[in-house]
C-alpha positions as CSV (number, residue, x, y, z in Angstrom):
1,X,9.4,-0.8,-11.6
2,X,9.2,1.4,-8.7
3,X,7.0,-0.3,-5.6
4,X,5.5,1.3,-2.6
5,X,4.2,0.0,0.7
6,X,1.6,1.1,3.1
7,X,0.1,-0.7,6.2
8,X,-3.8,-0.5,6.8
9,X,-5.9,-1.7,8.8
10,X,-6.4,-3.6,11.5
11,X,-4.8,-7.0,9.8
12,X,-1.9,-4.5,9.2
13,X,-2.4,-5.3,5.3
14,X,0.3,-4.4,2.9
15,X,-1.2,-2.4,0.0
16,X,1.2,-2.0,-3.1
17,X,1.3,1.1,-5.4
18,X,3.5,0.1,-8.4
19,X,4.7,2.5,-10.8
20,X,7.1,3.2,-13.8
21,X,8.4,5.9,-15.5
22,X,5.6,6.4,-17.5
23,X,3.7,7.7,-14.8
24,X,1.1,5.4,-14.5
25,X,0.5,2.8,-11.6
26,X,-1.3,0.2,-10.5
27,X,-3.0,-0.1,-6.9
28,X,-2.8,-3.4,-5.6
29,X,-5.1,-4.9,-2.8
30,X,-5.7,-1.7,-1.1
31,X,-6.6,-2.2,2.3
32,X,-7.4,1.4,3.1
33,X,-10.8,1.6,5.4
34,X,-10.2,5.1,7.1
35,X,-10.1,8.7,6.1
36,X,-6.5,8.6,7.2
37,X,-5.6,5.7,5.6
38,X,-7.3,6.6,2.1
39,X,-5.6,10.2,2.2
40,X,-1.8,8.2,3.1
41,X,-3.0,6.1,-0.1
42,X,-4.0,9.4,-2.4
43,X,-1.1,11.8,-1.1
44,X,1.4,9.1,-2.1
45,X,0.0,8.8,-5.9
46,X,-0.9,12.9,-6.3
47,X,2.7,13.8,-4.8
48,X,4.5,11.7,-7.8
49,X,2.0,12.6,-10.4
50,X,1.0,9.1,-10.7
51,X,-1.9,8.2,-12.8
52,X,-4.2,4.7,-11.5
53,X,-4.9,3.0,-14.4
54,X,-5.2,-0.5,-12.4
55,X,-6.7,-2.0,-9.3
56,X,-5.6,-5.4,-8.4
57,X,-6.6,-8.2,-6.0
58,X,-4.4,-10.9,-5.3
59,X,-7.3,-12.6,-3.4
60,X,-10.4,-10.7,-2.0
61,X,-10.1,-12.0,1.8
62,X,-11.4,-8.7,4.1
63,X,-8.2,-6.9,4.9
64,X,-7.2,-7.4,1.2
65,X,-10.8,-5.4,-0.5
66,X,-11.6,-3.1,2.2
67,X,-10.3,0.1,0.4
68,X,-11.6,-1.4,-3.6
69,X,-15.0,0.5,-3.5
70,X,-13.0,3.8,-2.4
71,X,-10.2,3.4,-5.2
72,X,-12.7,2.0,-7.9
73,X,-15.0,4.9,-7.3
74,X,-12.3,7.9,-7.2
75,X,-10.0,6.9,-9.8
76,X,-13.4,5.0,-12.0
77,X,-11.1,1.8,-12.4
78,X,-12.9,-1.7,-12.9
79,X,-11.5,-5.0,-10.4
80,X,-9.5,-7.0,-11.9
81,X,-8.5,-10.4,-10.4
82,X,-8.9,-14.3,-10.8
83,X,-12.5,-15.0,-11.6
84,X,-12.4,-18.0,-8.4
85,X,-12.0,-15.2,-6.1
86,X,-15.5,-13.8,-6.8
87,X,-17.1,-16.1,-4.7
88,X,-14.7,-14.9,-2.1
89,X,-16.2,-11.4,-2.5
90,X,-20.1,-12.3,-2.6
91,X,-19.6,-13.6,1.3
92,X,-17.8,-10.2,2.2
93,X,-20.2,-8.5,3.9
94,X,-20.9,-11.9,6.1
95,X,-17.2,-11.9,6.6
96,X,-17.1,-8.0,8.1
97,X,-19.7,-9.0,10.5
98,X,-18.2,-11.8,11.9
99,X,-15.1,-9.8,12.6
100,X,-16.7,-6.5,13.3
101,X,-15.5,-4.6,10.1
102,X,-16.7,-1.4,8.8
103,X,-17.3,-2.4,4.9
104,X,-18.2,0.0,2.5
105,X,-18.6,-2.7,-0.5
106,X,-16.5,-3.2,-3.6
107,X,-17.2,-3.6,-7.5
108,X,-17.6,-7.1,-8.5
109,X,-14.5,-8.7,-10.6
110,X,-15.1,-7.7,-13.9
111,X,-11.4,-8.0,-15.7
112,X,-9.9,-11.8,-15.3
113,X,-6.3,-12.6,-14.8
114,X,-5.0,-16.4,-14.6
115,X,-1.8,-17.9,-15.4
116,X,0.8,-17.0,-18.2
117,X,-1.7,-13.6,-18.7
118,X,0.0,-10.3,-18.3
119,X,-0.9,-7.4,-16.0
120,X,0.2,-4.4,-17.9
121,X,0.3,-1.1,-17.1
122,X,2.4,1.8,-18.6
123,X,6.1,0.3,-19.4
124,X,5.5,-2.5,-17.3
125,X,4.7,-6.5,-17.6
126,X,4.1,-8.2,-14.8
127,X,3.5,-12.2,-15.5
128,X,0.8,-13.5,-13.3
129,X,1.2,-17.0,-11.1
130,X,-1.7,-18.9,-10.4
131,X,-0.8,-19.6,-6.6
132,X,-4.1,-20.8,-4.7
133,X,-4.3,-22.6,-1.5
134,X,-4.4,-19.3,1.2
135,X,-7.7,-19.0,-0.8
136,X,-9.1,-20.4,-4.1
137,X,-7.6,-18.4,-6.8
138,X,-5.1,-16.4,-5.3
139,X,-2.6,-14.9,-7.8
140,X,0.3,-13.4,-7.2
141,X,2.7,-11.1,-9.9
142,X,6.4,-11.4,-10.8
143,X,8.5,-8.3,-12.8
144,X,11.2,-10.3,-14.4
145,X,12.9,-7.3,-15.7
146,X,13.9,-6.3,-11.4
147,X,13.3,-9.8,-9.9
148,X,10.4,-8.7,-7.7
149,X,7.9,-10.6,-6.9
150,X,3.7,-9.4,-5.3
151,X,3.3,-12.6,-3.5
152,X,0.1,-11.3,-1.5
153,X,-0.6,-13.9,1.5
154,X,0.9,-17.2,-0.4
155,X,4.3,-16.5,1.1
156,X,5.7,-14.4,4.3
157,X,9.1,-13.8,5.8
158,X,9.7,-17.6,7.8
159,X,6.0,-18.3,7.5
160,X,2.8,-18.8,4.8
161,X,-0.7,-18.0,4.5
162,X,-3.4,-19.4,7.0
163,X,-5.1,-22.5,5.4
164,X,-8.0,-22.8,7.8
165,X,-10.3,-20.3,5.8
166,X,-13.0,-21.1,3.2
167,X,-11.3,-22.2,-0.1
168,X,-7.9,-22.4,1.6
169,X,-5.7,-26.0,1.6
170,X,-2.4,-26.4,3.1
171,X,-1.3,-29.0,0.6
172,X,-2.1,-26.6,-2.4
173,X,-1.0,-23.4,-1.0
174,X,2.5,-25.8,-0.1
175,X,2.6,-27.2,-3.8
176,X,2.1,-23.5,-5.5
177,X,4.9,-22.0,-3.3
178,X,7.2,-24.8,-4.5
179,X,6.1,-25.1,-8.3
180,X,5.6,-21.2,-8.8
181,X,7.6,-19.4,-6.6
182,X,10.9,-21.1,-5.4
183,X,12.0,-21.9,-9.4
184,X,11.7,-18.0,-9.6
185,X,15.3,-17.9,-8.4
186,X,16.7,-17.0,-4.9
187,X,17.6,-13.4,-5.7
188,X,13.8,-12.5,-6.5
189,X,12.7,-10.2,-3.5
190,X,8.7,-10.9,-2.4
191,X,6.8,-8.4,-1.2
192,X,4.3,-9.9,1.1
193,X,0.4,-9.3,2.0
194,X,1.7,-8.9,5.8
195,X,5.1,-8.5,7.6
196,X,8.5,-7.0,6.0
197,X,9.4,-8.5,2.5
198,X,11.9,-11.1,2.1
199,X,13.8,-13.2,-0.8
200,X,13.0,-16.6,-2.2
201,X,16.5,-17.8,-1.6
202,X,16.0,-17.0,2.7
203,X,12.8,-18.4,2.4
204,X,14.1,-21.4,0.8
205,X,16.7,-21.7,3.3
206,X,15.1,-20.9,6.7
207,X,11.4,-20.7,6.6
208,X,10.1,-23.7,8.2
209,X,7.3,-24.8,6.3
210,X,9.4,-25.3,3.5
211,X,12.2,-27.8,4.7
């Protein structure tokens, strides 16, 4: 599984393009909310000859949804996530004015993921973790096959998600980190909602929340 990663906006959100061989590819929180930004996002999938067949939220927080309407509309994908972030998403436009956001909308969830389901696209099974606490259904998506892990904001390199948002609880988001993503293994490499990736074995070791 090949993964890509591009920084939008201004919560410098990692968006994930995922593909295989097969030529088909799944966008995953896109974050894009500018011309510039949505053209980075199209030139990357047009110059591999990628085909969308998926669009992904880990969790619909603002710097996570901003590019959905754009990518549902051009590439006519439904949303699929965890149906407990829906209520997330009905407060969005709320959420843009309160921090000054141009928001262009986004299709409603309409294709439901929870835990031990499968996101498939082309070759490629990717077993979904039911991982709230950073908000209230966040999941997050491990490829066994390569050890890689789309974490989205549950875990960061030496930090974790913010708690203090609606939904969110520092006791669960701690509690899903330790019963869904440490067992993983310490050679799985995360690839995070913000910041550089990381592994669950340094995380384990050096990220402070976690001792």
């Amino acid at each position: 599984m090949n993964v890509a990663s591009f920084t939008f906006n201004g919560f410098s959100e990692n968006t994930y393009v995922l593909s295989d061989d097969s030529k088909q590819c799944c966008i995953i929180d896109p974050g894009c909310n500018t011309p510039d930004e949505e053209s980075q996002l199209i030139d990357y999938i047009e110059s591999y000859g990628l085909t969308p067949v998926k669009l992904v939220n880990t969790h619909c927080h603002i710097d996570h949804v901003l590019g959905n309407k754009y990518i549902a509309e051009k590439y006519n994908l439904p949303l699929v996530s965890h149906k407990g972030e829906q209520i997330v998403l009905d407060n969005m436009n709320n959420v843009a004015r309160m921090y000054g956001v141009a928001y262009k909308g986004s299709p409603n969830i309409t294709e439901f993921l929870d835990e031990g389901d499968l996101l498939k696209f082309g070759d490629t099974e990717l077993e979904v973790l039911f991982t709230p606490g950073h908000s209230p259904a966040s999941i997050s998506f491990f490829h066994r096959a390569s050890n890689q892990l789309i974490a989205g904001d549950v875990l960061f390199q030496g930090s974790i998600g913010r708690t203090d948002l609606p939904g969110g609880d520092h006791a669960t988001l701690i509690a899903s980190i330790k019963s869904k993503l440490l067992p993983l293994g310490d050679n799985v490499k995360v690839y995070c909602g913000h910041g550089p990736s990381t592994t669950i074995g340094t995380e384990k070791a050096h990220n402070p929340f976690l001792q």
